[in-house]
C-alpha positions as CSV (number, residue, x, y, z in Angstrom):
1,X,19.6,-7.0,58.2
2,X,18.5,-4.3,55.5
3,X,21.1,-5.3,52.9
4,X,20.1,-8.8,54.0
5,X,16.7,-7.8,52.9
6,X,17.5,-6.0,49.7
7,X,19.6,-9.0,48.6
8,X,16.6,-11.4,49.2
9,X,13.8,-9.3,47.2
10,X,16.4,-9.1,44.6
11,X,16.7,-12.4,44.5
12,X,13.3,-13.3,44.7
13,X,12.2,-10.2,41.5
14,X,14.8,-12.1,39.1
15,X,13.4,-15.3,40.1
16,X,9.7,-14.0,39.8
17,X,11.0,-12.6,36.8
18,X,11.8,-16.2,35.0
19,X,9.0,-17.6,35.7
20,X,6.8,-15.1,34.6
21,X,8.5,-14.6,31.4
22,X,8.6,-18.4,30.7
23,X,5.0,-18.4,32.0
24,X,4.1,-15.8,29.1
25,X,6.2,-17.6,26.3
26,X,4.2,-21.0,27.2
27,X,0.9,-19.4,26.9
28,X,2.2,-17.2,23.8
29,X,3.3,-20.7,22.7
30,X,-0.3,-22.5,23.5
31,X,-1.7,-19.6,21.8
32,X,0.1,-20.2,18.7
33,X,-0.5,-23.6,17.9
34,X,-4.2,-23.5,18.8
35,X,-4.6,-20.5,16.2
36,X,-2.6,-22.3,13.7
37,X,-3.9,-25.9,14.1
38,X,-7.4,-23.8,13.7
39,X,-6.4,-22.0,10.4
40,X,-5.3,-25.0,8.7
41,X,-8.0,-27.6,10.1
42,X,-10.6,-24.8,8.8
43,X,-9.4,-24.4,5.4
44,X,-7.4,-27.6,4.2
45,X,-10.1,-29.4,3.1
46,X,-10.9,-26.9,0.7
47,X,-7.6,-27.4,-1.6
48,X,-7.4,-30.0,-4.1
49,X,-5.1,-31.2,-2.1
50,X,-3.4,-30.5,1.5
51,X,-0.4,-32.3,2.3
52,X,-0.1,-34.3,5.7
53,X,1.9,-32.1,8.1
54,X,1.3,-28.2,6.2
55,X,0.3,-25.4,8.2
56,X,-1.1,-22.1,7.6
57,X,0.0,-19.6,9.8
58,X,-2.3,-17.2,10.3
59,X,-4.9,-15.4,7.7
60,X,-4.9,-16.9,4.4
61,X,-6.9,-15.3,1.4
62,X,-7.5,-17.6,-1.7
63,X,-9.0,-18.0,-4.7
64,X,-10.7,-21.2,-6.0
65,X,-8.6,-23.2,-3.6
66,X,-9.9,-26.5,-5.3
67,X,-7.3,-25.6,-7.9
68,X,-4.6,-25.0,-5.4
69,X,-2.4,-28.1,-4.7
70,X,0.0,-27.5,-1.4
71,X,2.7,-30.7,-0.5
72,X,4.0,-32.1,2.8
73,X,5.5,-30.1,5.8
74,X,4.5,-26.8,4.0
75,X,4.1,-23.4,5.4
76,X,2.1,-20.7,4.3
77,X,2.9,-17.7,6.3
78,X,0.8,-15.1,7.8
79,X,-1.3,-12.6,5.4
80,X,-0.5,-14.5,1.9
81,X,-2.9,-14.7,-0.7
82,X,-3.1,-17.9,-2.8
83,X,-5.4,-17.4,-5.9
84,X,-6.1,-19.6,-9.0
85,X,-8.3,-17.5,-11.7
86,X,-10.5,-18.4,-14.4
87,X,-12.5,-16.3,-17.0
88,X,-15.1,-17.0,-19.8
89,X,-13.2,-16.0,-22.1
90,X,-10.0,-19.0,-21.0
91,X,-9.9,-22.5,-22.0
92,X,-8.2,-23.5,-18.9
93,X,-8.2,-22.6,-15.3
94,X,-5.4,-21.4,-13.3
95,X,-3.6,-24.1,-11.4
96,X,-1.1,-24.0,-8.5
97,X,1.4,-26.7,-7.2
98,X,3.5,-25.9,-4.2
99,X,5.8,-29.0,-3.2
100,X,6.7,-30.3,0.2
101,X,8.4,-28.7,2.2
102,X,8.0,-25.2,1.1
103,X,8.0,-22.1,3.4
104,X,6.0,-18.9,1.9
105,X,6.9,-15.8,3.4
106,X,4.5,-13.3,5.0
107,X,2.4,-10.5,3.0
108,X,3.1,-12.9,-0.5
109,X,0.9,-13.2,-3.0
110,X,0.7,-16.2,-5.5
111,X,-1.3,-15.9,-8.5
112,X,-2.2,-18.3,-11.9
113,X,-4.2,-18.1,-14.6
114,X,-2.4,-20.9,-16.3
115,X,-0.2,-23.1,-14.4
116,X,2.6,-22.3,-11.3
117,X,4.6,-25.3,-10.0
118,X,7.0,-24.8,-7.6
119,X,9.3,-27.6,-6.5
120,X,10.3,-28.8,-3.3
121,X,12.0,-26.8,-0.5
122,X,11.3,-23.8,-1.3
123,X,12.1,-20.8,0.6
124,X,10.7,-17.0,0.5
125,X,11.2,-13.9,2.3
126,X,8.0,-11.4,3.3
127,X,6.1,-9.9,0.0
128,X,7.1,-11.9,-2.7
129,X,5.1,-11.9,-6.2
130,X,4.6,-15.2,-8.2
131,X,2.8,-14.3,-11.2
132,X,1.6,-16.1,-14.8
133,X,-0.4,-13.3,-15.3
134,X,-0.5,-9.5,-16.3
135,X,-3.8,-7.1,-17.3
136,X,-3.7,-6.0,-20.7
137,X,-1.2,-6.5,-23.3
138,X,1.9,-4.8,-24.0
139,X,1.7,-3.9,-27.6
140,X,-0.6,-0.4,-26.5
141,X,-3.4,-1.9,-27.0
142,X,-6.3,-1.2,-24.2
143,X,-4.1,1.6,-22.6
144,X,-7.3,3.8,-22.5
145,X,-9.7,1.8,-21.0
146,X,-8.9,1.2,-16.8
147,X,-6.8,-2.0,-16.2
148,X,-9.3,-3.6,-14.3
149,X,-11.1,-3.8,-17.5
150,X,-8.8,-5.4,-19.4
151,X,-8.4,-8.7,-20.1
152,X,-6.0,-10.7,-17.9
153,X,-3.0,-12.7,-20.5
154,X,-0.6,-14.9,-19.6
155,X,2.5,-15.6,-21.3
156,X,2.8,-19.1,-19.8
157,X,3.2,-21.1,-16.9
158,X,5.9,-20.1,-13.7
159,X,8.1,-23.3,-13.2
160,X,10.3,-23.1,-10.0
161,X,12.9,-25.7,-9.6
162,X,14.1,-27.4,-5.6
163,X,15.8,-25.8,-3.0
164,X,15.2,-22.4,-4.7
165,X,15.5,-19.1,-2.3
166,X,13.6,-16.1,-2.7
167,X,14.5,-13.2,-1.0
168,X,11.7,-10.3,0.6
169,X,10.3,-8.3,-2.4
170,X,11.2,-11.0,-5.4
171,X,8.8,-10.6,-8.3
172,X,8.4,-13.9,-10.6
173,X,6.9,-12.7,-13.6
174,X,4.8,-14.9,-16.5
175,X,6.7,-17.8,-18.6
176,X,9.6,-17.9,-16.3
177,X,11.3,-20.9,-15.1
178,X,13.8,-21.0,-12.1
179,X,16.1,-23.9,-12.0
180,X,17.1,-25.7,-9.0
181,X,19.4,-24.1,-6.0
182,X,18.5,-20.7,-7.5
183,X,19.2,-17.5,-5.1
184,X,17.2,-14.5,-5.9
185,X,18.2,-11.7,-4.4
186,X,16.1,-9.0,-2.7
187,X,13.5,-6.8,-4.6
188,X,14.9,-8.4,-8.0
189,X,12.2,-9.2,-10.8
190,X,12.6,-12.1,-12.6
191,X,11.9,-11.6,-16.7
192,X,13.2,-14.5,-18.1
193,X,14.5,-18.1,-17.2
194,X,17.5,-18.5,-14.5
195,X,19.7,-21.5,-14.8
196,X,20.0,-23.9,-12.0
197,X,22.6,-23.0,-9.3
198,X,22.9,-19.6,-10.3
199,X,22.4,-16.0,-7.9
200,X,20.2,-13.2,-10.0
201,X,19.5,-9.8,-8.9
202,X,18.4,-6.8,-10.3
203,X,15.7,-5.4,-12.0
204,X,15.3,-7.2,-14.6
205,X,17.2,-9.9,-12.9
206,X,20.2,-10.8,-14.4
207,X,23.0,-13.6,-13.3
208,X,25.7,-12.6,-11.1
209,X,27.5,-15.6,-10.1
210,X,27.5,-19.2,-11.1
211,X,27.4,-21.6,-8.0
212,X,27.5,-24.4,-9.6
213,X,28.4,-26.1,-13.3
214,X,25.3,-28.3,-14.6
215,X,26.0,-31.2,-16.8
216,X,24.9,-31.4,-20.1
């Protein structure tokens, strides 16, 4: 009778077991979407435009959003910051496409004074940098005064290609373009342009391998 016993509570602890754990993951689950479907219903309608189908996980910090256009069946990952920028002293105002599709990592942080586009299917790990922008110039000048100060340059707009991956820590700096079915490896900064089906790492990132031939 005691082992009887023993077996049965054993049986019924695993079985308890399931169901609370499956219990949990549906209200973990329920949780989810209601704070997601909240996120992006609050902020969507601020963009220029919000493609049907986009989410935005979590917080989202922008800047001018009315500038910021996202496609379909996007995702904007938890603690990214989307910013478009302009100044008295510019004659245009930053503007941001993202295509459909697109997943941002976590923790990255987007950010135009002149003009980002970014293709379709794109894919990033957690902190990545897309830039069009630096403070200061590079020629010395201003290097006294704090770079908060100085004034914010770009040399020209970030174009990123389809089906481009970018691993955790990629930096895309200003007047790059990335061509289609580009890997970027982690932490590599990206100075100049990358040719389509290529991988680039390194700092400055430079290609390793070519995937793929492209037709002239």
């Amino acid at each position: 009778m005691r082992n009887f016993i023993i077996r049965l509570l054993s049986v019924l602890g695993r079985f308890l077991g399931v169901i609370i754990q499956k219990t949990n993951r549906f209200l973990c689950d329920c949780k989810m979407a209601f704070c997601f479907n909240f996120n992006t219903s609050r902020q969507k309608n601020s963009f220029g435009s919000f493609g049907k189908g986009s989410i935005i996980y979590g917080h989202l910090t922008t800047e001018n959003p009315q500038n910021i256009f996202i496609g379909e069946n996007a995702i904007v990952q938890n603690h990214c910051m989307l910013e478009s920028w302009h100044f008295p002293y510019m004659e245009t105002k930053g503007e941001l496409r993202i295509g459909d599709n697109c997943n941002i990592g976590e923790f990255s942080h987007i950010t135009t004074i002149n003009k980002i586009v970014i293709g379709n299917n794109l894919l990033t790990g957690r902190f990545v940098l897309i830039t069009d922008n630096t403070h200061g110039k590079t020629d010395g000048e201003g290097l006294d005064s704090h770079p908060f100060d100085r004034e914010i340059l770009s040399k020209g707009p970030v174009i990123i290609g389809n089906n481009v991956w970018l691993a955790d820590k990629v930096s895309v700096m200003p007047g790059v373009t990335i061509g289609d079915g580009v890997i970027v490896a982690a932490n590599a900064v990206v100075t100049h342009d990358i040719p389509p089906y290529s991988i680039a790492a390194g700092n400055p990132a430079k290609v390793i391998k070519r995937m793929r031939k492209v037709e002239e």
